[in-house]
N, C-alpha and C positions, 0 to 999 in steps of 0.2 A: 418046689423051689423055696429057700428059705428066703423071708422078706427081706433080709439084709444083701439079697442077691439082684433085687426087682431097681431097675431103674423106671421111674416114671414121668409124665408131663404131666400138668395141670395148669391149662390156660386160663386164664383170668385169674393168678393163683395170688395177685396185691392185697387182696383184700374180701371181708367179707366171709362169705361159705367157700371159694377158690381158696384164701388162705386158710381155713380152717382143714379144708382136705388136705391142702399139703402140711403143716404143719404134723397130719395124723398121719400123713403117708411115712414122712419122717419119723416118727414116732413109733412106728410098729418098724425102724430098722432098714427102708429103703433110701433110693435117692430119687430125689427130687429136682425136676428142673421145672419153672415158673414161667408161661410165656403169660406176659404183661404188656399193654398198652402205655401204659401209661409209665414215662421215662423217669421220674423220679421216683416213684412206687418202686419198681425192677431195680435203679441206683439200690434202694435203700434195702433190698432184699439182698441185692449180690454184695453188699457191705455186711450183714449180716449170716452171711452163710457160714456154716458150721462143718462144711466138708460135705455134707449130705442133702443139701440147699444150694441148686444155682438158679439164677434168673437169666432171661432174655430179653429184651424188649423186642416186643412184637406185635403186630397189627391184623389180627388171622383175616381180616378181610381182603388180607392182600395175597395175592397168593406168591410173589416176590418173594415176601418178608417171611412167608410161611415154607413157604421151600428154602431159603438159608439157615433159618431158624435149626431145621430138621438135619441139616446136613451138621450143621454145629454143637448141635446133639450128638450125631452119631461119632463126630469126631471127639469131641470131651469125654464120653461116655462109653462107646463103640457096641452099644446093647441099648436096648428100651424092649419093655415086658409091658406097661399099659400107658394107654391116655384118656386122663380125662379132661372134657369138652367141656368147661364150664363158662368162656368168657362169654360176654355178652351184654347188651343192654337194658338195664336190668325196669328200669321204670318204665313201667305200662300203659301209665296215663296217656293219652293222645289227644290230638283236636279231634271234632266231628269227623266221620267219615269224608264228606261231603266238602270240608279244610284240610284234610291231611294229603299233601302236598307229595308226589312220587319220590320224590327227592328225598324226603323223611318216612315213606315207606319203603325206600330200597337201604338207607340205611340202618334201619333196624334188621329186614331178613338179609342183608349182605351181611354184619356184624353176626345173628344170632342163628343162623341156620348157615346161610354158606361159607361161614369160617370154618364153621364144623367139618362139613363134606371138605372144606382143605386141608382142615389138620387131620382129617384121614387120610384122605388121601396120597399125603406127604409122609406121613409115620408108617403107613402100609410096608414098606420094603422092611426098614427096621423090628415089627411087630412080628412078621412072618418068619423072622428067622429065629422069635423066642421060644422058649418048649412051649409056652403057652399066652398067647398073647389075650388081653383082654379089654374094651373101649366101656367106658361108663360115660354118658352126654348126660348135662343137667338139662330139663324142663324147666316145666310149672305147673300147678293145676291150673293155670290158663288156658292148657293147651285143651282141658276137660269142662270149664265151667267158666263164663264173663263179667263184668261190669262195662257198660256203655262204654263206648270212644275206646278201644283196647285194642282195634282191630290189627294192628302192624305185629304188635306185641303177641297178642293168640294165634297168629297166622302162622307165626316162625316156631312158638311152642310146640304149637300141632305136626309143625313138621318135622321137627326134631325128634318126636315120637315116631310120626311114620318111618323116617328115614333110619330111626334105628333098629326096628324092626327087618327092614328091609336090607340093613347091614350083617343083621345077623345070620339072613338067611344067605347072603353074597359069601361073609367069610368064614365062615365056620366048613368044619368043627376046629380048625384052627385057632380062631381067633373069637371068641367072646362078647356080645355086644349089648348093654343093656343101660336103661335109660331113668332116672331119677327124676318125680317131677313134686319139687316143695311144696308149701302150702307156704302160712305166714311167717316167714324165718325173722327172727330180730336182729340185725346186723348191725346196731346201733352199739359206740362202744362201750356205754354206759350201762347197756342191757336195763334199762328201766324209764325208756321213753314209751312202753306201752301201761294204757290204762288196766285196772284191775277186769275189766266187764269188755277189753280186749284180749285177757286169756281167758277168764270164765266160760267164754263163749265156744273155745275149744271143750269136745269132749274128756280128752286128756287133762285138763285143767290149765294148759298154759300153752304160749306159742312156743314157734319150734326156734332153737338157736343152730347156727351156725355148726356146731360139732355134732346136732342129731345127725345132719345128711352125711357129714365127713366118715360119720362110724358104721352108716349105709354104703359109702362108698368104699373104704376100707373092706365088707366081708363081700362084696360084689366084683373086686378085683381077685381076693383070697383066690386059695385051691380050695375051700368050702365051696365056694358058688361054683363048680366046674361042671355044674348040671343045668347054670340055670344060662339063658340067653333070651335076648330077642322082646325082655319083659321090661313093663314101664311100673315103675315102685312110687307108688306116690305114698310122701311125708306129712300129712298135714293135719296131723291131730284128730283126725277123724271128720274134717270140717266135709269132704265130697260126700261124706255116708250122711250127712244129717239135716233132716227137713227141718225144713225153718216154715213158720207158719206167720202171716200179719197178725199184730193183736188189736 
């Protein structure tokens, strides 16, 4: 199928690594629709749209909002070919385990794991009907390695890896399912609020921006990746391979 034929979703697509994929999703020729939280982000993307750029505001934690959403989709568009699962909560700092309060742990995995399982679950009927449908979910290397007080934030990573794994083997060979997990992405719009001796410290020489994962996610939706499923691809400059020693 030729990209100019692929309609796709990209949740959290405002801002950040979410804008960067869609921007690239558009870019290689398809169409894009933007489900978005946040209502002046979504205004200012569907002000923007170019014919091949639409937004929604959307709340994936809802599954309300997630099933109209979908249906609205399928009416403006009457096809969808893939989704990616990128919204979420993106800061991982927390209080103590021992302060972090249910309330504040159900709103992290409600946002960042079971939006996910909605916006599949909702896109399922659409996806099955494409010659080939394919789901890409963004991680973290959270979900593989921590710092203190993370614990809401690694709980939902890890599970978004498990669950995609576990997707893969539920939809196929129909449907495609593989999962993306960053490393230090700079999403700052200046791209130079990091120090020199915070890219040095990558093996690559520098952190990762915004358009590394977008162009991961780009050949994992392709008819290139039609082999691969069920795998977690982490981006992160080589930072999970590399022993650090105290000096």
């Amino acid at each position: 199928m030729k990209p100019s034929e692929r309609v796709s979703i990209v949740t959290g697509g405002g801002h950040g690594i979410g804008r960067a994929i869609a921007d690239r999703l558009v870019a290689d020729g398809g169409r894009v629709v933007v489900f978005e939280r946040d209502a002046a982000r979504s205004a200012e993307l569907q002000h923007s749209a170019n014919g091949r750029l639409d937004a929604l505001k959307v709340d994936v934690s809802s599954e309300a909002e997630v099933r109209r959403a979908m249906h609205e989709v399928a009416e403006r568009h009457g096809r969808l070919h893939a989704l990616v699962n990128n919204a979420g909560i993106a800061d991982p700092n927390g209080p103590p385990i021992d302060e972090l309060s249910l309330e504040q742990w159900h709103r992290v995995l409600e946002t960042n794991l079971t939006g996910m399982f909605l916006c599949v679950k909702h896109a399922l009927p659409a996806l099955r009907r494409a010659t080939a449908g394919a789901i890409v979910n963004i991680a973290s290397t959270r979900a593989l390695q921590s710092e203190p007080n993370t614990e809401a934030y690694a709980a939902s990573k890890g599970g978004i890896v498990a669950l995609t794994h576990a997707l893969a083997m539920s939809l196929g060979p129909k449907i495609r399912v593989n999962v993306v997990s960053p490393g230090w992405i700079d999403t700052s719009d200046e791209r130079n609020g990091l120090r020199e001796e915070d890219h040095a410290q990558h093996p690559v020489g520098r952190a990762g921006v915004p358009e590394d994962i977008a162009a991961l996610v780009s050949f994992l939706l392709s008819d290139q990746a039609g082999f691969i499923t069920g795998q977690n691809f982490i981006a992160d400059g080589g930072m999970t391979r590399k022993m650090i020693y105290a000096e």
